[in-house]
C-alpha positions, 0 to 999 in steps of 0.5 A, a space after each residue: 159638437 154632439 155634447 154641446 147639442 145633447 147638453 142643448 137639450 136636456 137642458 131646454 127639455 128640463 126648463 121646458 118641463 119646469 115651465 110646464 110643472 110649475 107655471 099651470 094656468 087657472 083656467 087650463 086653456 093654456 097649451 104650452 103650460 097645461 102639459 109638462 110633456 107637452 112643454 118639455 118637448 117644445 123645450 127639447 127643440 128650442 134647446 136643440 136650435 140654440 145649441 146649433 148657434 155659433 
């Protein structure tokens, strides 16, 4: 259970902060991409709620 929640996170945090790296918006106005943190983190804890699913 604990693996699979700790695997739940990393794997939300990286794609979060892949979103957030790579997808910037022109205008800067975007708050989930404008930050690579920001998105990680938002990514840590849809990872962390998914890996609660059975």
């Amino acid at each position: 259970m604990i693996l699979r929640i700790v695997i739940g996170i990393l794997i939300g945090g990286l794609t979060g902060f892949a979103v957030g790296y790579f997808g910037k918006c022109a205008s800067g106005t975007c708050p989930l991409t404008s930050n690579p943190l920001i998105s990680a983190s938002i990514g840590a804890v849809i990872g962390f709620l998914a890996a609660q699913i059975k």
